[in-house]
Residue frames relative to the residue before (quaternion, step in Angstrom):
aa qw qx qy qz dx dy dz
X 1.0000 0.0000 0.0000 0.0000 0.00 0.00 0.00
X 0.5947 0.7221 -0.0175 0.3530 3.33 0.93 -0.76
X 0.0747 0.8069 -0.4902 -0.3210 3.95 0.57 0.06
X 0.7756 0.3220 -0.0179 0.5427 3.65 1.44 -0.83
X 0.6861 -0.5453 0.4262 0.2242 2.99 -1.70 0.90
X 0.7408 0.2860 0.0017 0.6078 3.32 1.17 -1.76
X 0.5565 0.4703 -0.4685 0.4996 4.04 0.77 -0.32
X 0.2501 -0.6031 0.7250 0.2191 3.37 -1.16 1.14
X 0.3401 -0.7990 0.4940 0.0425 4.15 -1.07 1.07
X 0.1959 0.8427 -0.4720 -0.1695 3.65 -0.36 0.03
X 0.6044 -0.4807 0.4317 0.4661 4.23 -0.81 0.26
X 0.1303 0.7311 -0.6630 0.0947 3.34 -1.07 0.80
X 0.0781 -0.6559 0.6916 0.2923 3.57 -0.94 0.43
X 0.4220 -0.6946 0.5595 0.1629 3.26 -2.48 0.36
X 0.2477 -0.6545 0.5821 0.4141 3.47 -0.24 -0.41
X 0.2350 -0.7560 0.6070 -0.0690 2.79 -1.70 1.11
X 0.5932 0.5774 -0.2735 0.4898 3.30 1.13 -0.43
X 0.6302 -0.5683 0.3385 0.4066 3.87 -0.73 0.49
X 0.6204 0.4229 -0.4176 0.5117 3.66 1.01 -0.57
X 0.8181 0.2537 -0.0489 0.5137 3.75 -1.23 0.21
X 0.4740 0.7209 -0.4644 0.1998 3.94 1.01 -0.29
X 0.7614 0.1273 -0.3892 0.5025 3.34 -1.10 1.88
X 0.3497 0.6983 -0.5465 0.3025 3.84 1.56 0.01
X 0.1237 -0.7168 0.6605 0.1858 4.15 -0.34 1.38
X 0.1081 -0.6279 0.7341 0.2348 3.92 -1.06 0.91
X 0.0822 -0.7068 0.6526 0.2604 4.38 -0.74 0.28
X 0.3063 -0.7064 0.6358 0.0549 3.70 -1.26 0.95
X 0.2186 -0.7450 0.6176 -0.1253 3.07 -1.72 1.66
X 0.6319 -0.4467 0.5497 0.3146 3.35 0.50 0.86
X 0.6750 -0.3938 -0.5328 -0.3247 0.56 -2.08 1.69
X 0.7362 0.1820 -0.2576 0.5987 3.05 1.48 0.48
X 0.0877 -0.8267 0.5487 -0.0884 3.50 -0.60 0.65
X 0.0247 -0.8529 0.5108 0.1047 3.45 -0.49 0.93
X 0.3179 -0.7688 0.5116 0.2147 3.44 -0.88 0.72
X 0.3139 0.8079 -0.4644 0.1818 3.97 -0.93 0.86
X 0.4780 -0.5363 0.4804 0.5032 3.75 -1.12 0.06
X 0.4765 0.6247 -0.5228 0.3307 4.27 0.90 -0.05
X 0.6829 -0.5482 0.4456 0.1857 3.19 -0.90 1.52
X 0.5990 0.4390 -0.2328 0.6279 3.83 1.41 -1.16
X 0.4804 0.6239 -0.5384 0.3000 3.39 0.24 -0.47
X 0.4376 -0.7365 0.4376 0.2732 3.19 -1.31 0.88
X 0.5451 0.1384 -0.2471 0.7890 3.55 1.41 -0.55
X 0.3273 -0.7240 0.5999 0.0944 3.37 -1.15 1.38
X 0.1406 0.7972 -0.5841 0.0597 3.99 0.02 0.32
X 0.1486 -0.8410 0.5190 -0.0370 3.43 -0.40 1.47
X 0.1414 0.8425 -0.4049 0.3261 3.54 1.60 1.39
X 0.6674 -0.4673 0.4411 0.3763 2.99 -1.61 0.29
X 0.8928 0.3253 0.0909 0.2981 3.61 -0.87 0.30
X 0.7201 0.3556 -0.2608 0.5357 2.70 2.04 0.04
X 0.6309 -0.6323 0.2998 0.3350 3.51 -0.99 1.37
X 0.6884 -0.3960 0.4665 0.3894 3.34 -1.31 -0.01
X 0.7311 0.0057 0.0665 0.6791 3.61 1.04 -1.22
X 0.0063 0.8406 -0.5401 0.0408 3.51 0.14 1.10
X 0.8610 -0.2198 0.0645 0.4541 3.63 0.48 -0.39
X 0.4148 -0.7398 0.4993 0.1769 3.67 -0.91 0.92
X 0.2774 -0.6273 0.7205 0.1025 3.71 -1.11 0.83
X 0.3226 0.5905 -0.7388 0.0373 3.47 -1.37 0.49
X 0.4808 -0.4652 0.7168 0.1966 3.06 -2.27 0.81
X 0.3750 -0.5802 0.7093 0.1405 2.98 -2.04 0.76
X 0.4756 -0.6243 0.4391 0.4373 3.66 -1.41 -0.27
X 0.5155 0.5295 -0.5104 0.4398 3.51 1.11 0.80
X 0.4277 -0.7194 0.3920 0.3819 3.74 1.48 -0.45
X 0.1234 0.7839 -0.4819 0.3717 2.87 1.12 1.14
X 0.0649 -0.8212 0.5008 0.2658 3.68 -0.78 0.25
X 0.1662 0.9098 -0.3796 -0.0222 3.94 -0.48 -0.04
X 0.5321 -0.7616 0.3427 0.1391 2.93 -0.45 1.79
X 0.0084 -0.8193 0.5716 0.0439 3.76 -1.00 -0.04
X 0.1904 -0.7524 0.5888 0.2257 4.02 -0.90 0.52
X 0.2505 -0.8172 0.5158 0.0582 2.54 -1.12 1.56
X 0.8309 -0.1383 -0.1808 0.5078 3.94 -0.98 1.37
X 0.7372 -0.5223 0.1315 0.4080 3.20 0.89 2.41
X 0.4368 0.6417 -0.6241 0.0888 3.13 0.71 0.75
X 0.6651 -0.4636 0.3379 0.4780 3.99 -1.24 0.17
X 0.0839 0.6834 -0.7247 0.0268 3.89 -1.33 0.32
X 0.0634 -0.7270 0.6786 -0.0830 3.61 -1.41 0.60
X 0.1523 -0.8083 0.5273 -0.2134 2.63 -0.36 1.61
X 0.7973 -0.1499 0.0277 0.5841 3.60 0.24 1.48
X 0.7307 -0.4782 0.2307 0.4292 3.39 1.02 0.74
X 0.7353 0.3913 -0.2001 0.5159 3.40 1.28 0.26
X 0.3746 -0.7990 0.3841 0.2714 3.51 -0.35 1.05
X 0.5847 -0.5215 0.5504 0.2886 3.59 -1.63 1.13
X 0.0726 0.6535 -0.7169 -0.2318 3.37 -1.43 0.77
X 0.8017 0.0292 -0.0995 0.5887 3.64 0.66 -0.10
X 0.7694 -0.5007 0.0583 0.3923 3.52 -1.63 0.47
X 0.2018 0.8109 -0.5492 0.0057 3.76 -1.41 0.28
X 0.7431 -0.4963 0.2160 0.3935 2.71 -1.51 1.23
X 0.3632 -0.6941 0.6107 0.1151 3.07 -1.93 0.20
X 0.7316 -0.6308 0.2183 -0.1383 3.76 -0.11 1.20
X 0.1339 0.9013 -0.3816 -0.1555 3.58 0.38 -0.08
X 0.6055 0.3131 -0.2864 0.6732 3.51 0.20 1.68
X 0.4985 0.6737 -0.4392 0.3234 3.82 1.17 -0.10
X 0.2711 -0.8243 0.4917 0.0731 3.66 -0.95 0.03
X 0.3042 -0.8404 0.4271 -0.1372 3.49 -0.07 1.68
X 0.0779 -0.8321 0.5481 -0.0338 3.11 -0.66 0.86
X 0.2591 0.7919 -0.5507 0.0499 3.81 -0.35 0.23
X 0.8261 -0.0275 -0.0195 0.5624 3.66 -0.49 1.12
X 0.7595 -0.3937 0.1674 0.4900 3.73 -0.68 -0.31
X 0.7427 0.3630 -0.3754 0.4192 3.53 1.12 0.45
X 0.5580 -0.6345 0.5203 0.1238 3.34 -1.60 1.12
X 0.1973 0.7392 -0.6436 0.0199 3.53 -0.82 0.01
X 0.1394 -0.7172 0.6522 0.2021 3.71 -1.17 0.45
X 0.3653 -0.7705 0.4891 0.1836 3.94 -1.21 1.10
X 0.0165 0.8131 -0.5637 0.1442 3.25 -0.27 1.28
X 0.5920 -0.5543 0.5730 0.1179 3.34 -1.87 0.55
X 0.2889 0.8490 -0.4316 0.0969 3.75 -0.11 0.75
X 0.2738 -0.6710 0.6398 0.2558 4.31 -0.81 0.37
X 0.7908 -0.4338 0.2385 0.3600 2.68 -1.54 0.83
X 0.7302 0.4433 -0.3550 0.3799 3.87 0.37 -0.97
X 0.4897 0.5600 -0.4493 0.4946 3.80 1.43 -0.46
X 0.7151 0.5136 -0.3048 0.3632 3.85 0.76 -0.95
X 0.7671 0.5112 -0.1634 0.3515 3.24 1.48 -0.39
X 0.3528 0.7436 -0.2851 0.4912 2.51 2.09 -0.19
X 0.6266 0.6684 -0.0982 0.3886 3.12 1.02 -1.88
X 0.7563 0.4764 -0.0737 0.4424 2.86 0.26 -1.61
X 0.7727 0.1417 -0.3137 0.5333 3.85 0.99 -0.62
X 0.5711 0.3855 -0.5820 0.4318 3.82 0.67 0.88
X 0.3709 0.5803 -0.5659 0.4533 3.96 0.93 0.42
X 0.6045 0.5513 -0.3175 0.4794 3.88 0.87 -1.53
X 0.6974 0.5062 -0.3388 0.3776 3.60 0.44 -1.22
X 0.6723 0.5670 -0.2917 0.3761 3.32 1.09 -1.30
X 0.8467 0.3201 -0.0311 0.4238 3.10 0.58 -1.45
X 0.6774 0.5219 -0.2938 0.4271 3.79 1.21 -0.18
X 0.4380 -0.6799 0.5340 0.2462 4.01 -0.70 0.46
X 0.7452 -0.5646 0.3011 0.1875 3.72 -0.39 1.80
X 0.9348 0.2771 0.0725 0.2099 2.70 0.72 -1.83
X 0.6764 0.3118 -0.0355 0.6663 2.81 2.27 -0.78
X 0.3502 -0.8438 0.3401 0.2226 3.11 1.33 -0.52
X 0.2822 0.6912 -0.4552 0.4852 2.98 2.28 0.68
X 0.6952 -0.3495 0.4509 0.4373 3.79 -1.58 0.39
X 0.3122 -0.7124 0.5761 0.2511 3.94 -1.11 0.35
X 0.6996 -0.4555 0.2977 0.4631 3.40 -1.59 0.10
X 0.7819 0.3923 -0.3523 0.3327 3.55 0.51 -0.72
X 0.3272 0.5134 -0.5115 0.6064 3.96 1.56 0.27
X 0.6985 0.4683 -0.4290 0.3299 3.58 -0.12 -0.56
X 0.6068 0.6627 -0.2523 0.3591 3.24 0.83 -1.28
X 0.5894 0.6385 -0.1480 0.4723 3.26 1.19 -1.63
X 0.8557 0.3706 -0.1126 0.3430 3.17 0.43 -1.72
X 0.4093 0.6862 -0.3463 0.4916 3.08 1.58 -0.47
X 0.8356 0.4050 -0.1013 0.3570 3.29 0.16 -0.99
X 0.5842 0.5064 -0.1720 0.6105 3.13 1.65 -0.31
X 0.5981 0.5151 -0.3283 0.5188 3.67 1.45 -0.31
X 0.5650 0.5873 -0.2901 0.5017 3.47 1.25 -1.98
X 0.8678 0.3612 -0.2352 0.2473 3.79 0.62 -0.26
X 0.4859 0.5534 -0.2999 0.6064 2.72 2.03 -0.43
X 0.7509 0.3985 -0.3144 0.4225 3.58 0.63 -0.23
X 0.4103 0.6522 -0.4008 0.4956 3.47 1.41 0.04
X 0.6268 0.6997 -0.1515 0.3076 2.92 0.76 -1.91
X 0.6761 0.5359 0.0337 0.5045 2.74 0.78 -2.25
X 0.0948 -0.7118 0.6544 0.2368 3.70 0.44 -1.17
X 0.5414 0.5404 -0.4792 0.4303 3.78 0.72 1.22
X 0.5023 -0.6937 0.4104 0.3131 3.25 -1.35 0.74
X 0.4754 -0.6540 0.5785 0.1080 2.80 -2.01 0.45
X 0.2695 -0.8042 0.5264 0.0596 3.57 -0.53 0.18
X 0.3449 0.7593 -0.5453 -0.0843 3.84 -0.23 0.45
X 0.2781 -0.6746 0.6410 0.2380 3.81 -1.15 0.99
X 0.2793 -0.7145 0.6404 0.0365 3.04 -1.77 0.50
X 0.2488 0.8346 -0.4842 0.0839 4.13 0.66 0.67
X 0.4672 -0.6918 0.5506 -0.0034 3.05 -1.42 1.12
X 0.1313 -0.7855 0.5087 0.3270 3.72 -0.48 -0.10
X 0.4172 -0.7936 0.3557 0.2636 3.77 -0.08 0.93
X 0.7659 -0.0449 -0.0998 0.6336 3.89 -0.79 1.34
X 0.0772 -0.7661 0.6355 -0.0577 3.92 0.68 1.00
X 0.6818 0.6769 -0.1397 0.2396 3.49 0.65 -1.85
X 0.5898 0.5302 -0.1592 0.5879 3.28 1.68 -1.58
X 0.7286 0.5931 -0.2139 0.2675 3.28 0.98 -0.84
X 0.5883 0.6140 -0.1612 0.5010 2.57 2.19 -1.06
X 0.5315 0.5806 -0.1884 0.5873 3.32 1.68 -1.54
X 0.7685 0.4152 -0.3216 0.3655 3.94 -0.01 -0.37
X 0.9007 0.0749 0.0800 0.4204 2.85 1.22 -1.27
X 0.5878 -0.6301 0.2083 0.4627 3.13 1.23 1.01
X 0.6507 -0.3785 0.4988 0.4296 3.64 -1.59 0.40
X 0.7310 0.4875 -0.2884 0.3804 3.69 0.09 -0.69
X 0.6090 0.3827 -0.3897 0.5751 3.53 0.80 -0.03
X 0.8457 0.3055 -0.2916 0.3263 3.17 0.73 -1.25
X 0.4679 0.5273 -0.5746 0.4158 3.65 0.83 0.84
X 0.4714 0.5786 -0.5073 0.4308 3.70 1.06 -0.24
X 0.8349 0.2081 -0.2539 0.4418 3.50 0.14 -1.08
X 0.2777 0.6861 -0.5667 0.3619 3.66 0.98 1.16
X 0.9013 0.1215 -0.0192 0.4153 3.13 1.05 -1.53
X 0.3411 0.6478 -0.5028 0.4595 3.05 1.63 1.01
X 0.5670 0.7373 -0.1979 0.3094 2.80 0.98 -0.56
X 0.5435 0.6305 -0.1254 0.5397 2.88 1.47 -1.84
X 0.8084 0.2822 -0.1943 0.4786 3.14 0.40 -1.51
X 0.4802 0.5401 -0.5551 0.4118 4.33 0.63 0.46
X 0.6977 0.4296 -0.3160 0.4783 3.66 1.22 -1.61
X 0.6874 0.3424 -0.5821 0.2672 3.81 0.08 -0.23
X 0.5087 0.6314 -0.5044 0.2969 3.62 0.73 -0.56
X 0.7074 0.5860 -0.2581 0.2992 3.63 1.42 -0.39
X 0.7597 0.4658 -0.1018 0.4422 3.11 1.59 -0.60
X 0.3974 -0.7255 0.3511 0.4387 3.30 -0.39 0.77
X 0.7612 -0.4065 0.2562 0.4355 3.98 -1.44 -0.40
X 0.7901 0.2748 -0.2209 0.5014 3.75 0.62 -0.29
X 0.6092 0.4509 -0.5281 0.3829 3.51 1.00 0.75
X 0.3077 -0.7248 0.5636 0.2498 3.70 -0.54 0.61
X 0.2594 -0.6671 0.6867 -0.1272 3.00 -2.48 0.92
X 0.0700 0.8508 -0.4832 0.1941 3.15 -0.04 1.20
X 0.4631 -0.4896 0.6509 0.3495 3.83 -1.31 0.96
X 0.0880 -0.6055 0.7645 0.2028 3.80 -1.40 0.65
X 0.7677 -0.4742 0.2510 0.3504 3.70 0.54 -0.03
X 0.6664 0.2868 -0.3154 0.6117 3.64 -0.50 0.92
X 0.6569 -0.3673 0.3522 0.5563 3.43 -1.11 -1.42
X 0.4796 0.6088 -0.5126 0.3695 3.94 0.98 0.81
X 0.0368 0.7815 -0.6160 -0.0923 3.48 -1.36 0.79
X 0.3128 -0.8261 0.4209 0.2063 3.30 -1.46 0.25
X 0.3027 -0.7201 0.5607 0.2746 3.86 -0.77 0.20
X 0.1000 -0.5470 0.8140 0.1676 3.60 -1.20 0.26
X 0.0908 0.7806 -0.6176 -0.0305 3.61 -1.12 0.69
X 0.0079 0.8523 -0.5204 -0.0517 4.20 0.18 0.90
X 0.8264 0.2145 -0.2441 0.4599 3.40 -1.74 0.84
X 0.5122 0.6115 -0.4509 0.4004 3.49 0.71 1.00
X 0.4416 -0.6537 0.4918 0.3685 3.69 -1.04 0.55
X 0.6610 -0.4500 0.4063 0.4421 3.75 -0.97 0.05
X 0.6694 0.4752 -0.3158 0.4758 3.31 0.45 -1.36
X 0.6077 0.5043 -0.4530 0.4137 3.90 0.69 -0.60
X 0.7084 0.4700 -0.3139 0.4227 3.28 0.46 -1.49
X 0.5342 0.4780 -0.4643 0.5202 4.01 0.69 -0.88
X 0.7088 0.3914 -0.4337 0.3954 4.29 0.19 -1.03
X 0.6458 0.4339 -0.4071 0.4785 3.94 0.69 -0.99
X 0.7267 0.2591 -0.5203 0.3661 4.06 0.18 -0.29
X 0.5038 0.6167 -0.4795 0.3688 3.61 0.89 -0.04
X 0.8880 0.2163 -0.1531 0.3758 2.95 0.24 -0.69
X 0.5057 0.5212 -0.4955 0.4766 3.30 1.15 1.07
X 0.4148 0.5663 -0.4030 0.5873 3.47 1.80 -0.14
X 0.6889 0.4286 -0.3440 0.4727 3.91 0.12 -0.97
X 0.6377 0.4561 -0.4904 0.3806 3.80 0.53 -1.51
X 0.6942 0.6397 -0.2046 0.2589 3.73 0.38 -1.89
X 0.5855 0.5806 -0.2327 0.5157 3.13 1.38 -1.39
X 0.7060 0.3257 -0.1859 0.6008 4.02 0.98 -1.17
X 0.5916 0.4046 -0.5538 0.4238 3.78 0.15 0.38
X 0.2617 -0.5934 0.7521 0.1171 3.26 -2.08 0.99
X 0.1737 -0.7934 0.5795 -0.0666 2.99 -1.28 1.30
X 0.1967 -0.8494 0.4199 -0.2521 2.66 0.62 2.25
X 0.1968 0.6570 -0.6593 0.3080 4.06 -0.14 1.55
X 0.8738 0.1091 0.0510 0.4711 3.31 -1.60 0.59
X 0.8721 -0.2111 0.2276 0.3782 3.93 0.13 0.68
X 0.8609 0.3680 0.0180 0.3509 2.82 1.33 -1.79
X 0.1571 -0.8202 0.5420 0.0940 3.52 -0.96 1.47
X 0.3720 0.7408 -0.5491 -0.1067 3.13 -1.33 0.13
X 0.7225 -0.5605 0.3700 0.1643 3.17 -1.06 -0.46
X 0.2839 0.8443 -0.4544 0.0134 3.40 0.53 -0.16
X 0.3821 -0.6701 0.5785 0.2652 3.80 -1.53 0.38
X 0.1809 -0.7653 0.5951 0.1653 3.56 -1.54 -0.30
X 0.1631 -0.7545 0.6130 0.1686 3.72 -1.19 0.58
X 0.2200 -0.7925 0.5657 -0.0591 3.01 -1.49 1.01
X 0.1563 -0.7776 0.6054 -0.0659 3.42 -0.40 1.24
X 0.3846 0.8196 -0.4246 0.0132 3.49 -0.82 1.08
X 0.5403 -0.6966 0.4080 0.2374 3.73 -0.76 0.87
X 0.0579 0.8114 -0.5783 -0.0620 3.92 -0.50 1.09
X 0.1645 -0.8060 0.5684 0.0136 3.72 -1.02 1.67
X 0.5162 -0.6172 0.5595 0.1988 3.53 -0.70 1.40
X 0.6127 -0.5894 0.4597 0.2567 4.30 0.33 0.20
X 0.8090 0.4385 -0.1108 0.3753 3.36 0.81 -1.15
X 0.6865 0.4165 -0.3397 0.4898 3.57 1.25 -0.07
X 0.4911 -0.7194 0.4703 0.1419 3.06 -0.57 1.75
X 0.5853 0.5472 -0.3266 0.5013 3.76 0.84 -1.09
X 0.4895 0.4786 -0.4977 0.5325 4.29 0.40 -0.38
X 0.1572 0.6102 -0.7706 -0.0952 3.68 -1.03 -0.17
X 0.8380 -0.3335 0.2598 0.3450 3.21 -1.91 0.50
X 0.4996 0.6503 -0.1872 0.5407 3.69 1.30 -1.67
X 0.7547 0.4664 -0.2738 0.3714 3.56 0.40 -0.78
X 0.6182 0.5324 -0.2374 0.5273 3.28 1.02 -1.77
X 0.7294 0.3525 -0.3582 0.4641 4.25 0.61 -0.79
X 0.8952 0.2276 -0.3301 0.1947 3.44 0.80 -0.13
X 0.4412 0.5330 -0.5204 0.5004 2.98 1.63 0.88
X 0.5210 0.5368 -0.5378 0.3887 3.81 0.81 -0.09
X 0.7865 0.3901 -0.2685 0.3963 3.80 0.73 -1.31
X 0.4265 0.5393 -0.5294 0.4970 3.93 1.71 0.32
X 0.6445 0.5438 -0.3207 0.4314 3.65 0.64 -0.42
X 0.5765 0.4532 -0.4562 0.5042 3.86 1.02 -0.95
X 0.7769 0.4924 -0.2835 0.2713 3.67 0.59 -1.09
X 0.3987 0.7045 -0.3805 0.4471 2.98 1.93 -0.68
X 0.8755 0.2955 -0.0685 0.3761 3.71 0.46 -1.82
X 0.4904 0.5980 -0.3980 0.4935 3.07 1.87 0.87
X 0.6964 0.4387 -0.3202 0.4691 3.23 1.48 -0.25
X 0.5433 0.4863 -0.3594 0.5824 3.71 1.54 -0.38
X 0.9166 -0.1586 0.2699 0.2486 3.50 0.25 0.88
X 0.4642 -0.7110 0.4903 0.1965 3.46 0.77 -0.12
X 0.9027 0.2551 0.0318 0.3450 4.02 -1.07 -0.11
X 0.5590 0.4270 -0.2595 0.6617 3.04 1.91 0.89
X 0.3318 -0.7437 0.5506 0.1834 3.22 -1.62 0.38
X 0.2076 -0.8136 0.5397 0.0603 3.31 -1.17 1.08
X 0.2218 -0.8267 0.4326 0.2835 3.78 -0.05 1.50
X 0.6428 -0.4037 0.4680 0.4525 3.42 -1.70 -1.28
X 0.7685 0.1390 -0.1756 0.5993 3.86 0.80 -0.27
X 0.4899 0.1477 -0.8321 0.2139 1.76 -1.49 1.87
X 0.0280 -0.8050 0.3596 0.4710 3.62 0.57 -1.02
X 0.7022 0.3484 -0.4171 0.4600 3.30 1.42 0.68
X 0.1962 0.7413 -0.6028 0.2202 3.56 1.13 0.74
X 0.3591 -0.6769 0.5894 0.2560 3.60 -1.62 0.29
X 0.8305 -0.4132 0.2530 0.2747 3.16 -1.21 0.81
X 0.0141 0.7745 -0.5883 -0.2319 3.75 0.34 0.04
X 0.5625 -0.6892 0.4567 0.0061 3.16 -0.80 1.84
X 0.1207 -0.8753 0.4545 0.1126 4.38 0.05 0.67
X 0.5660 -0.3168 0.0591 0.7588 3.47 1.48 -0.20
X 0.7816 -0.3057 0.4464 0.3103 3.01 -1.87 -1.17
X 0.5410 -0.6299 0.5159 0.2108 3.49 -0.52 1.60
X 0.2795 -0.7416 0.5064 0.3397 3.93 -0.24 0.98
């Protein structure tokens, strides 16, 4: 059971599958239920997986063994579970659309883990979530707010004439104000909404359980903050503005799907790229005008 004499070891499963891939969940006994239920001890808000899909428990030999719970499917090394059995160290588990293999690991195996999850799931450069964590999470919000019957919020921001910026002042400045940046927008968000580089000089917000009028005050005034920051690297100051285009969904219309909320949020960035730059453009009306934050320098 054990890999070492002197490494104290404990049971963990990984993900393996592309959603959540290298997520280490470690397990404490003695029961443990796996599911998309919010109670769930390993909470796994996946395709395909039940609410209560399947129970871990330890024995008093430390034994681990797995069970489906109200018939749901498991596969366990390529063969399907009809009733309970042990669990393995190096075995491989399937339940709904996620993989996971059940392994033994010390603390430095968890860390290992834990910073090639970061690699997987974090953007190089800013160190904001990446596009494909977004992707994930998206979908995992669009449902929790369904669920929930609470709204959702997605922002779409741009950095205005990025390019010139690049062209004036070299790639090297203009990664600085990639991830200065980064670091103005988290100061904006609270702890369980997420923020992510979608790629280039575009970013997104996921923002949940907020009125419209809030979400219309938080892109304002990340247009106003951005608009008053000097971005000051190597000699060089300036200024620069952003436009923001975003879609607010009330939780409760089933017809919206996740897909929707990103592309009526990014018909809006383009919307408030054509009114001008340095303004935000919401989801209701759909013929409101841009509300305009100053002058584009």
């Amino acid at each position: 059971m054990s890999k070492s004499a002197t490494k104290e070891v404990f049971p963990c499963l990984i993900i393996t599958s592309e959603e959540g891939l290298g997520t280490v969940f470690r397990l404490s006994g003695p029961k443990m239920t796996i599911g998309s239920d919010e109670d769930a001890a390993l909470f796994l808000p996946m395709r395909g997986v039940d609410r209560h899909h399947a129970e871990l428990q330890v024995d008093a030999s430390e034994t681990w063994h797995i069970e489906s719970q109200r018939d749901n499917l498991i596969i366990q090394n390529g063969k399907l579970l009809s009733e309970s059995a042990i669990v393995k160290d190096g075995d491989r588990l399937e339940l709904g659309s996620v993989s996971f293999k059940f392994r033994y690991f010390d603390e430095e195996d968890e860390r290992y883990h834990a910073a090639l999850r970061q690699l997987a799931i974090r953007d190089g450069l800013t160190e904001l979530y990446n596009v494909r964590f977004f992707a994930d999470a998206l979908v995992k919000e669009h449902e929790y707010s369904f669920r929930k019957q609470s709204s959702l919020a997605l922002l779409f921001m741009d950095i205005d004439h990025f390019k010139l910026v690049n062209d004036r002042f070299g790639h090297a400045y203009g990664d600085f104000v990639l991830k200065e940046l980064a670091m103005l927008l988290t100061t904006k968000i609270r702890g369980y909404d997420l923020l992510a580089r979608y790629g280039g000089e575009e970013f997104v917000f996921l923002v949940r359980e907020e009125t419209e009028n809030s979400v219309q005050e938080l892109a304002q005034r990340i247009c106003k903050d951005v608009q008053n920051h000097v971005f000051n690297h190597a000699g060089i100051r300036a200024k620069l503005t952003v436009s923001i285009g975003y879609f607010w969904w009330d939780g409760k219309d089933r017809s919206t799907s996740s897909e929707d909320l990103l592309r009526l949020a990014d018909d809006n960035l383009y919307k408030a790229k054509d009114a001008g730059r340095n303004c935000v453009v919401p989801s209701h009306p759909p013929s409101a005008e841009a509300e305009t934050i100053g002058q584009t320098p």
